[in-house]
C-alpha positions in Angstrom: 19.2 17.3 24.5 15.7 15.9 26.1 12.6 17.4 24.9 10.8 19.7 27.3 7.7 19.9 26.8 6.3 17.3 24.0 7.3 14.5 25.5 5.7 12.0 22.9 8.1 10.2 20.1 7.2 10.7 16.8 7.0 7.4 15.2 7.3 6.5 11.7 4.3 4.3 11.6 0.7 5.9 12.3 -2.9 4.5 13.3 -4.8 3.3 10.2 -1.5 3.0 7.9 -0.8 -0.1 5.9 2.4 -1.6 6.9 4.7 -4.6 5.9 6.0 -7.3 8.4 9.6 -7.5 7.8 10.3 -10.3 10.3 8.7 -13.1 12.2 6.1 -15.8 11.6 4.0 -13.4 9.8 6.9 -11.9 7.3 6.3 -10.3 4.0 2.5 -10.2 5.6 0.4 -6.9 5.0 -2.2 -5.2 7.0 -3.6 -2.1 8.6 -3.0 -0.6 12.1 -5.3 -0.4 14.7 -3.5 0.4 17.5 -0.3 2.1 18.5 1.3 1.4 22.3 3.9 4.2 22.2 4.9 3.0 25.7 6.1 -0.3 24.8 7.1 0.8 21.1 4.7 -1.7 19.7 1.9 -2.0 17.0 -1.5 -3.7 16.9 -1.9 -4.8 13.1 -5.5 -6.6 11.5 -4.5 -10.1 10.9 -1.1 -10.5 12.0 0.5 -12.1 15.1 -2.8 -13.8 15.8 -2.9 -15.3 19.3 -5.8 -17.3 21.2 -7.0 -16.5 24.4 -9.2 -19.2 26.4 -13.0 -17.7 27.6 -14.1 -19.1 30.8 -17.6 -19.7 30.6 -19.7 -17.0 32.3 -23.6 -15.7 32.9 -23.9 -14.1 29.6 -21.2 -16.3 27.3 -22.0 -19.8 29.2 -20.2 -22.0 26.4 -16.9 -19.8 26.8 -14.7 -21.4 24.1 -11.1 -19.8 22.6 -11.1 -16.2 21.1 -8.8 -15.1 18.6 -7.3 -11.6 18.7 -4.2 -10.0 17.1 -0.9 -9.7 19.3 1.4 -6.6 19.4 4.5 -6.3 17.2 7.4 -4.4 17.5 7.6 -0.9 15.3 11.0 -2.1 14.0 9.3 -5.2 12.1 6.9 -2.8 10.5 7.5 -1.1 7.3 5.5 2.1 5.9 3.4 0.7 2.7 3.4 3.9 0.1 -0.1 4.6 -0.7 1.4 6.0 -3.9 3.0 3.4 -5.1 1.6 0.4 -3.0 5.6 -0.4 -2.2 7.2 -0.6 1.0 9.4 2.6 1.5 11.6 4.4 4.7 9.7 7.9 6.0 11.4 11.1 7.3 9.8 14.4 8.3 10.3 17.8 6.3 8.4 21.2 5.8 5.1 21.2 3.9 4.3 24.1 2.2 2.0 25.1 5.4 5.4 25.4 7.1 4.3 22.3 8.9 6.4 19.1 9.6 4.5 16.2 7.6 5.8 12.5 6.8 6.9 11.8 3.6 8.1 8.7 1.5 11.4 8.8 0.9 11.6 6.3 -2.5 9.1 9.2 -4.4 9.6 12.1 -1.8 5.5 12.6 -2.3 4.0 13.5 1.2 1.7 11.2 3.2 -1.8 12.2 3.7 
């Protein structure tokens, strides 16, 4: 059954959580997200899938030159770090004591911030 009104996936990976590549150049790679695209199902993560973009030279940068930024990776190569436990564990939603859905890890079953 489709969702009425909350049309918005919930996703096990949040903005500012440190994940784990589990596949592509940058496997078994760590870092913190900056940006989620829920559109696309992908993740902005600091330091991985670096790609280079060429600047042409303009009136305020007149050298131009090639700028660095990180590329988008899919959710399904990402894995939840624990901030725990500092290990890479699988998430699921349950009641809080707030009567609140909240993530939790499900190696220690301790909530996530």
């Amino acid at each position: 059954m489709e969702r009425k009104y909350n049309k918005q996936p919930k996703l096990h990976i949040r903005k500012g959580d440190t994940v784990k590549v589990l596949a592509g150049d940058d496997k078994d790679k760590t870092g913190k997200v900056l940006e989620i695209l829920i559109a696309k199902n992908r993740a902005v993560v600091e330091g991985i899938n670096m790609i280079t973009k060429h600047q042409k030279p303009t009136a305020a940068k007149p050298e131009g030159g090639i700028k660095k930024t990180e590329g988008t990776i899919h959710m399904s190569n990402l894995m939840l770090i624990d901030p725990a436990t500092g290990k890479p564990t699988r998430t699921g939603r349950k009641l809080n004591e707030k009567q609140k859905l909240q993530r939790y890890a499900k190696k220690t079953g301790e909530f996530i911030k």
